[in-house]
C-alpha positions as a printed NumPy array, in Angstrom:
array([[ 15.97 ,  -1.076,  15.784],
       [ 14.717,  -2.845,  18.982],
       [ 12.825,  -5.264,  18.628],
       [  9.966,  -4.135,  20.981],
       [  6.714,  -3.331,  18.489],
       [  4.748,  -5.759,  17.247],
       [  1.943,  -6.094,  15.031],
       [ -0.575,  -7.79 ,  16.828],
       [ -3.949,  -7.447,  14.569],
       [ -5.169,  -6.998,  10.836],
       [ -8.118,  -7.304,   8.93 ],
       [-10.52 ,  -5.899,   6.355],
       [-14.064,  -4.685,   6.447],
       [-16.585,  -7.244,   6.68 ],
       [-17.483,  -6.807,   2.753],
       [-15.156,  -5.103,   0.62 ],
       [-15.155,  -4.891,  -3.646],
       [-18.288,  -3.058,  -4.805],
       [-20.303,  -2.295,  -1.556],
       [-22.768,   0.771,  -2.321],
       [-24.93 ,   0.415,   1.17 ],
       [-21.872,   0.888,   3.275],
       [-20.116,   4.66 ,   4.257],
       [-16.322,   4.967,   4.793],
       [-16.75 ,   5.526,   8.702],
       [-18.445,   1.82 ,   8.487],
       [-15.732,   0.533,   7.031],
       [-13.422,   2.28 ,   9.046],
       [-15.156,   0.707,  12.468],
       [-15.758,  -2.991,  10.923],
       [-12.092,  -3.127,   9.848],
       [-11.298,  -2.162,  12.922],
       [-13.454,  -4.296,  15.54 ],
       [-12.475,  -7.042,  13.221],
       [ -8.753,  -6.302,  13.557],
       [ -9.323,  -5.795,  17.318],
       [-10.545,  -9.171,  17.57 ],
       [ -7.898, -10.919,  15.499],
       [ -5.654,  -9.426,  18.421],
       [ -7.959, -10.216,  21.144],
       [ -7.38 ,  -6.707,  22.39 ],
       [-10.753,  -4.833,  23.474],
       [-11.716,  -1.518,  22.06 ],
       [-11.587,   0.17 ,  25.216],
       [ -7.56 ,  -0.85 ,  25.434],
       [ -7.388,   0.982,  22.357],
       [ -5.47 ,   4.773,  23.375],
       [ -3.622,   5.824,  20.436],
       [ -5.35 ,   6.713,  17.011],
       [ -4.435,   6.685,  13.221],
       [ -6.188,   7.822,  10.123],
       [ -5.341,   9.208,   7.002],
       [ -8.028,  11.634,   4.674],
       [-10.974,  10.919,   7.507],
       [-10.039,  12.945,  10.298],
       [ -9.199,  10.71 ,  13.512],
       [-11.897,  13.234,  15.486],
       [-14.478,  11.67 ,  13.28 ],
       [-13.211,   8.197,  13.453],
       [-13.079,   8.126,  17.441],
       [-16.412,   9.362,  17.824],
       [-17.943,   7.003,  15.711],
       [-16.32 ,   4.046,  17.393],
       [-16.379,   5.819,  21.04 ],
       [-12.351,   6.024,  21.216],
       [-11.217,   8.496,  22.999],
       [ -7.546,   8.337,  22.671],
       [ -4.49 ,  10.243,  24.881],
       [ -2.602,   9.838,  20.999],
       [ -3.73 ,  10.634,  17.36 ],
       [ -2.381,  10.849,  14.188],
       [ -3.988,  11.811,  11.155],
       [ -0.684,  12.217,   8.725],
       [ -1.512,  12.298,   5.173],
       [  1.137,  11.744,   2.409],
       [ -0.727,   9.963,   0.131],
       [ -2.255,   6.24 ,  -0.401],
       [  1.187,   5.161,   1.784],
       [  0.256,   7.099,   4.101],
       [ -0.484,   3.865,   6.566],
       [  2.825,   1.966,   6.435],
       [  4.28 ,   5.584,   7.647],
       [  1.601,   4.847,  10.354],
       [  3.095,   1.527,  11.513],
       [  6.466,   3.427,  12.207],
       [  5.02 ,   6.567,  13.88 ],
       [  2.549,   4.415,  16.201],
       [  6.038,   2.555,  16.553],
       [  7.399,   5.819,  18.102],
       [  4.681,   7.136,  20.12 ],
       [  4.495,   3.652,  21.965],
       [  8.363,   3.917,  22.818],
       [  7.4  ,   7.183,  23.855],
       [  5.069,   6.348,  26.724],
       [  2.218,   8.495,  24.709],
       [  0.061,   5.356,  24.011],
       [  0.308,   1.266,  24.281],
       [ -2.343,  -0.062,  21.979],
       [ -2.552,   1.783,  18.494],
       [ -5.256,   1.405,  16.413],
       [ -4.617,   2.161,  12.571],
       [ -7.683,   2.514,  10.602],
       [ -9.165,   3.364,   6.949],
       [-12.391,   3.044,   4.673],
       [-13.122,   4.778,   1.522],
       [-15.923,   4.046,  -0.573],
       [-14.271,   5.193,  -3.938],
       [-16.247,   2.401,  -5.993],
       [-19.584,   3.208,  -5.061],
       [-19.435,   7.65 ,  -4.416],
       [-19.636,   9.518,  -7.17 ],
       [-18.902,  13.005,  -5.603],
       [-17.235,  15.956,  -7.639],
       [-13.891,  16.383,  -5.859],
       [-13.56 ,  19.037,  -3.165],
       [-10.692,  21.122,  -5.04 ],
       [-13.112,  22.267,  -7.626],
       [-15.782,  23.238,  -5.29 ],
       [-16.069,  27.461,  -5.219],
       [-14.262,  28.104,  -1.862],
       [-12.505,  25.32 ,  -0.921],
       [ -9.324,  25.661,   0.992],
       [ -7.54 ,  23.83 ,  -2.198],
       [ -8.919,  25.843,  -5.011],
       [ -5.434,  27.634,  -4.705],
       [ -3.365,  24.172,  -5.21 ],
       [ -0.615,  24.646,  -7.728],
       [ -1.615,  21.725,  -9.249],
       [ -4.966,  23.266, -10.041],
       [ -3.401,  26.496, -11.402],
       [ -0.326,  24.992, -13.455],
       [ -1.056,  21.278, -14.2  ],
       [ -4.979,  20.607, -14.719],
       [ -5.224,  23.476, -17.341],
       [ -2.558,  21.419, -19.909],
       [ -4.322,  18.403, -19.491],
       [ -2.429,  16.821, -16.102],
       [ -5.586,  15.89 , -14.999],
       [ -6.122,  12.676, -12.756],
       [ -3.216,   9.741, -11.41 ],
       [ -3.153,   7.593, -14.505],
       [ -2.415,  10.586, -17.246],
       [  0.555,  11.622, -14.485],
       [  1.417,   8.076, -13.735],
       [  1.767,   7.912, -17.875],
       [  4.394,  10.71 , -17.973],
       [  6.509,   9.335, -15.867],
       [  6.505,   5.751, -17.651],
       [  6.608,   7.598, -20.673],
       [  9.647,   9.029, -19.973],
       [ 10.955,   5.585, -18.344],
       [ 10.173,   4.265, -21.931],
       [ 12.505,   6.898, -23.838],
       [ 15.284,   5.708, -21.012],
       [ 15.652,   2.2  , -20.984],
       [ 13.431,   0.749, -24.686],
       [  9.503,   0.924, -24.802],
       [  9.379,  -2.974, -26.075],
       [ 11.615,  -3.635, -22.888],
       [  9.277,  -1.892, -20.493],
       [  5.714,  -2.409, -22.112],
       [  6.89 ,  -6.653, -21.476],
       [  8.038,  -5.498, -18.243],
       [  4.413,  -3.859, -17.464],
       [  2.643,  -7.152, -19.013],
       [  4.634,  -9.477, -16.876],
       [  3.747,  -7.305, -13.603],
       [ -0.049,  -7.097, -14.51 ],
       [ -0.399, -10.946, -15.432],
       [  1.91 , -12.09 , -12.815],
       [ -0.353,  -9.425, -10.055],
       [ -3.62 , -11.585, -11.45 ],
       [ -2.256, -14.724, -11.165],
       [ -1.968, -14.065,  -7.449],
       [ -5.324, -12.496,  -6.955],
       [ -7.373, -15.53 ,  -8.443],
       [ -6.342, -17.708,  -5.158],
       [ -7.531, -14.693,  -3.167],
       [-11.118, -15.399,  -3.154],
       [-11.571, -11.144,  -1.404],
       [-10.076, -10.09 ,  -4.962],
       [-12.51 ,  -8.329,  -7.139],
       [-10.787,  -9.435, -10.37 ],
       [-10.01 , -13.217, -10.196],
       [-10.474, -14.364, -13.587],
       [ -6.923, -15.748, -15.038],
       [ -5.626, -13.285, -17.475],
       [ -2.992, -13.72 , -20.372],
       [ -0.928, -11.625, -22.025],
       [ -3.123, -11.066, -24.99 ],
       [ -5.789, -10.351, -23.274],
       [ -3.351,  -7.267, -21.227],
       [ -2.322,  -6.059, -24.495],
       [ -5.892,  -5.968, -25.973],
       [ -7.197,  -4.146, -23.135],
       [ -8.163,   0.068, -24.04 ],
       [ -5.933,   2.376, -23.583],
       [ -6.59 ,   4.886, -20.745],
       [ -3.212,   7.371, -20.58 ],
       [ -0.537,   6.245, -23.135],
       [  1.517,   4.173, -22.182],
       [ -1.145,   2.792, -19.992],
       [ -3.686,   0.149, -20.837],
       [ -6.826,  -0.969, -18.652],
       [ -4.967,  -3.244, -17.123],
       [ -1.982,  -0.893, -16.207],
       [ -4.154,   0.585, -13.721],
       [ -5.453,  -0.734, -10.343],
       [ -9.343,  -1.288, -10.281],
       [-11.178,   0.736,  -8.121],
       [-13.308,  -0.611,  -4.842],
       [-15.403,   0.376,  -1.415],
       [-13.325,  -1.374,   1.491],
       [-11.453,  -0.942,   4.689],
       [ -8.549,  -2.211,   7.288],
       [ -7.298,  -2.289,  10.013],
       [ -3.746,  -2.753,  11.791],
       [ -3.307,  -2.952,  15.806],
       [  0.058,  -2.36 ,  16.666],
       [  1.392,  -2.705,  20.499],
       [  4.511,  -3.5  ,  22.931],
       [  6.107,  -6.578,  21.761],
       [  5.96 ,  -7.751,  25.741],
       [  2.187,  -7.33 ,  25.232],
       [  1.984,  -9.518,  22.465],
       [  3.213, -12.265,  23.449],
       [  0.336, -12.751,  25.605],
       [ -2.206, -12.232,  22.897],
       [ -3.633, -14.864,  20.876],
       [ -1.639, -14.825,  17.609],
       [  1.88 , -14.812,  16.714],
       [  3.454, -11.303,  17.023],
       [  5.004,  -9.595,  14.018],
       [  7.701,  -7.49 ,  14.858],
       [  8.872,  -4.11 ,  13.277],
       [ 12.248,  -4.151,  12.482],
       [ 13.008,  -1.362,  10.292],
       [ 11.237,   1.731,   8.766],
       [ 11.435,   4.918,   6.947],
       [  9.768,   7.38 ,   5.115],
       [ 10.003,  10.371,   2.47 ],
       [  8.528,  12.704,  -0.039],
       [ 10.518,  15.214,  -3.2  ],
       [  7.427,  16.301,  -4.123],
       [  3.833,  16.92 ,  -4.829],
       [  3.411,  17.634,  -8.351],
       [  4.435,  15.383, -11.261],
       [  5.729,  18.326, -13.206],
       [  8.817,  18.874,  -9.942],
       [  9.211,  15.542,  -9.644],
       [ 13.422,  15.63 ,  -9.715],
       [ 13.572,  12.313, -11.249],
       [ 10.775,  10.525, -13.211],
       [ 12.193,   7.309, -13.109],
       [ 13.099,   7.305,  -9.434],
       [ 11.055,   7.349,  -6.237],
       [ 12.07 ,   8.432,  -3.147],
       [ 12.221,   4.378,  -2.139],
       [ 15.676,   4.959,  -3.316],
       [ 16.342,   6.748,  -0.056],
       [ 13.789,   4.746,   2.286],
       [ 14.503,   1.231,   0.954],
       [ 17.989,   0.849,   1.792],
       [ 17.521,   2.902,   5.265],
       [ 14.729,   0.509,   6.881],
       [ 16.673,  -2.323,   5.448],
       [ 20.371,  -1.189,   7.357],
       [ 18.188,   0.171,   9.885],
       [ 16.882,  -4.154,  10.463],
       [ 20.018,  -4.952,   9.616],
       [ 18.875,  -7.26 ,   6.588],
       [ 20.091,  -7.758,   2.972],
       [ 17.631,  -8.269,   0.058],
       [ 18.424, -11.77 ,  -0.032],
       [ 16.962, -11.939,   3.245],
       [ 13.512, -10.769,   2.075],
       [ 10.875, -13.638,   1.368],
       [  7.989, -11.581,   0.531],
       [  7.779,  -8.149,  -1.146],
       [  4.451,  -6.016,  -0.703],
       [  4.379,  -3.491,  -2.916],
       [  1.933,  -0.274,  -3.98 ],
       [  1.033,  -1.038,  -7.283],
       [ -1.976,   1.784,  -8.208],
       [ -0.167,   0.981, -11.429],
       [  2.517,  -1.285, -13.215],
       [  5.001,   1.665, -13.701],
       [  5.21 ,   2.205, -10.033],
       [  6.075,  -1.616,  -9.682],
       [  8.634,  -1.761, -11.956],
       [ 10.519,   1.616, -10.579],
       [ 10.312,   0.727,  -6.954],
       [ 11.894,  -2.489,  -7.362],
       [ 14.823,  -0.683,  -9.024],
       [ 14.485,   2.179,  -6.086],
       [ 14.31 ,  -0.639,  -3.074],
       [ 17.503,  -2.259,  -4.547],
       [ 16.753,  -5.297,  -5.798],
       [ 18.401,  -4.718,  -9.563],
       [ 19.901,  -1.467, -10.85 ],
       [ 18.162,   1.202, -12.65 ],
       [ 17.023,  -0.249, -15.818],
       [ 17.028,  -3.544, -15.035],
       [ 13.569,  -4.009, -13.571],
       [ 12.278,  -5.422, -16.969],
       [ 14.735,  -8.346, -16.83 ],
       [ 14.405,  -8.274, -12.948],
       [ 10.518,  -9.741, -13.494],
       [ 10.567, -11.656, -16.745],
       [  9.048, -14.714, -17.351],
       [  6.853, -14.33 , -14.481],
       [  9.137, -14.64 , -11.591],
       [  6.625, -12.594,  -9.443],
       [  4.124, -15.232, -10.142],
       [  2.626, -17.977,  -8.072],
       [  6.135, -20.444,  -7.745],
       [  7.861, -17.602,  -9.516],
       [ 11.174, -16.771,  -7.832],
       [ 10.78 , -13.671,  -6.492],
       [  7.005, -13.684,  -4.589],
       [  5.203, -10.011,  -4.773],
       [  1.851,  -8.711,  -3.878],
       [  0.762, -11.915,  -3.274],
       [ -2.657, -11.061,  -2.353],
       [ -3.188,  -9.989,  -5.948],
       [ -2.215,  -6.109,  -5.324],
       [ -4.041,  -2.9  ,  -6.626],
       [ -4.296,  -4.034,  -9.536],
       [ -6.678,  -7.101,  -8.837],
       [ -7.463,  -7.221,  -5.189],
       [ -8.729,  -4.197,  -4.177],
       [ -8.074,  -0.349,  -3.919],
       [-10.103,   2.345,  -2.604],
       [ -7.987,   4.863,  -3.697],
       [ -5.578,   4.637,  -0.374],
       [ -4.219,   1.238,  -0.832],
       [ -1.158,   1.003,   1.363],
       [ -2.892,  -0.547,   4.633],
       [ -3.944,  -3.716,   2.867],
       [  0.583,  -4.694,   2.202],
       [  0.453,  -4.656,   5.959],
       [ -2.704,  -6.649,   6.084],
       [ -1.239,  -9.65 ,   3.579],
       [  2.702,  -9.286,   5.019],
       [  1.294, -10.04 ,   8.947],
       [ -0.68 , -13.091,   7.306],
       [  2.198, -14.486,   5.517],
       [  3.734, -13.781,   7.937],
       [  1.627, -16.019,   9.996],
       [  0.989, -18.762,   7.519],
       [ -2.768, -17.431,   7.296],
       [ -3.139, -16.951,   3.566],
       [ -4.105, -20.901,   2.979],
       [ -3.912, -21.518,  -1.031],
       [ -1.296, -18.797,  -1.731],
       [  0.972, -18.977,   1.386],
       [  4.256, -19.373,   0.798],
       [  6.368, -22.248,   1.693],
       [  9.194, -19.643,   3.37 ],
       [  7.77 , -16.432,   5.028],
       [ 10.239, -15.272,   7.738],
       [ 10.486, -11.657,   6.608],
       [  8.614,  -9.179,   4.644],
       [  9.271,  -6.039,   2.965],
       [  6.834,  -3.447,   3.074],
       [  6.335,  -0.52 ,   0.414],
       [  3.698,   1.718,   0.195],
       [  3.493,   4.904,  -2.193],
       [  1.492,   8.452,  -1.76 ],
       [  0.768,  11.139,  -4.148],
       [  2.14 ,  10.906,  -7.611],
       [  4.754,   9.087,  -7.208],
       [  5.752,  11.983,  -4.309],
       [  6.134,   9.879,  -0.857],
       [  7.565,   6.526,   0.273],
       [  7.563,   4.603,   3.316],
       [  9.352,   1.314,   3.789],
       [  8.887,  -1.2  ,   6.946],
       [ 10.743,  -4.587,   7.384],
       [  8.427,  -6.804,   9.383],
       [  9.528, -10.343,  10.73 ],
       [  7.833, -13.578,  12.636],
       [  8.594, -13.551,  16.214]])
């Protein structure tokens, strides 16, 4: 891939964590004036839109965009690292120059019955509703749980419930010098294994916590960032994929699509994994940790429990992951995949003060949708 889109902009919402006064759409807009003016890129240069779940129509008029390109693909809480490589495309294109991905979801603070159960929604017909809910396939951590289940029965449940702890304590670790995290308290392994169950094999700290927030990315012609204020990030690989939508046709359930989109971004930069220095990825919950580093390559199947022993995704660990303390500790709305961007540009840059790392040349991006049902991979890299 060329290297001729950059990353120019990122940022949250002005408050983010448990924020009940605040809608989506204003988390939407202050992520995205704030990642404007990270950039130094006015709103009005802004002609290509992207938003996932809240429509772009709705985005644009509350911020007064009226772009000539918009976006609103949905596949899922990754649904914004696909972004990155589709406002990648449309700029190559000629069909916009400054593109302005944006989200905000207040899933901590509304407490509204989901639309699929409402009498006449367009998704009362879903499969899932027909075929899944009724046997008890209700909601992503009991679906999540049958897929680590079954990971369990595969490769030894002490193996992979040590695997799970490592991931959780190792994700904390992280978050408590990122003072944005909603969980920063230190936590130890006794304290992971004493937490409730939610979905066997899942404990409360399994799953990600739950949060109002937003971000924002600005993405643009590397020749126009490198007369913007901050360093450029460039894009240097990326790919994306889906094998299905519900858990019970899921082909494999100890393999993600990342399998497929891992290796292609990677040959597609023309890196090796012993090239990447950070690793951002979706972590809604430990399972999907532990199988995406086995799908992206970086140990075989059944090897991810050794792969992160003894904390070697920790702070000074080895192997440096989600160092902005991930799903499980930072923050997730529900749609998580924008914030990897958000901490990969600022390690990137050498922004993340405390918990930068020492070597950040190139990052590795990898954002889930669904359950478990999409992947899309980036490579990003310093100018």
């Amino acid at each position: 891939m060329s290297r001729d889109v950059a990353i120019v902009g990122v940022a949250e919402s002005d408050e983010i964590g448990v924020v009940p006064n605040k809608s989506a759409l204003q988390h939407h807009a202050e992520a995205a004036y704030n990642a404007l003016a990270d950039a130094g890129i006015d709103k009005c240069d802004v002609d290509g839109l992207f938003t996932a779940r809240i429509s772009t129509l709705a985005t644009g008029e509350y911020m007064g965009i009226e772009p000539r390109y918009s976006d609103s693909t949905w596949m899922g809480g990754g649904s914004f690292v696909a972004h990155v490589a589709h406002a990648a495309a449309a700029i190559r294109a000629g069909m916009c120059e400054v593109a302005l991905i944006t989200h905000g979801q207040t899933a901590r603070s509304s407490r509204l019955p989901s639309t699929a159960h409402v009498n006449n929604s367009p998704e009362t017909n879903q499969p899932y509703l027909q075929y899944e809910e009724p046997l008890g396939f209700i909601g992503p951590p009991v679906n999540y749980a049958i897929a680590c289940t079954r990971y369990m029965h595969q490769y030894g449940e002490r193996r992979c419930r040590q695997a799970l702890a490592e991931i959780a304590v190792a994700t904390r670790a992280w978050a408590t010098l990122n003072p944005k995290a909603l969980m920063r308290d230190p936590m130890t392994f006794d304290e992971y294994h004493a937490s409730r169950w939610i979905a066997w094999p899942f404990h409360l700290l399994d799953c990600c916590v739950v949060t109002d927030a937003g971000a924002a990315v600005v993405v643009t012609t590397a020749e126009r960032a490198r007369d913007l204020k901050k360093r450029p990030i460039l894009l240097l690989g990326s790919a994306e994929s889906h094998d299905h939508a519900m858990i019970s046709q899921m082909p494999d359930l100890t393999s993600t699509t990342a399998r497929r989109t891992g290796p292609a971004a990677m040959g597609q930069a023309g890196i090796t994994h012993a090239d990447v220095d950070v690793l951002m990825q979706y972590d809604a919950f430990t399972y999907s940790v532990l199988s995406c580093i086995e799908d992206l390559g970086f140990c075989g199947k059944g090897e991810g429990p050794d792969f992160v022993a003894r904390q070697r995704t920790a702070p000074g660990g080895a192997f440096a992951m989600n160092t902005n303390g991930g799903g499980l500790s930072y923050t997730h709305t529900g749609m998580y995949g924008i914030f990897l961007i958000v901490e990969a540009v600022r390690q990137l840059r050498g922004e993340c003060g405390v918990r930068q790392l020492r070597k950040c040349d190139l990052a590795l991006v990898n954002g889930i949708g669904g359950i478990l049902s999409s992947t899309a991979t980036i490579v990003l890299a310093r100018s």
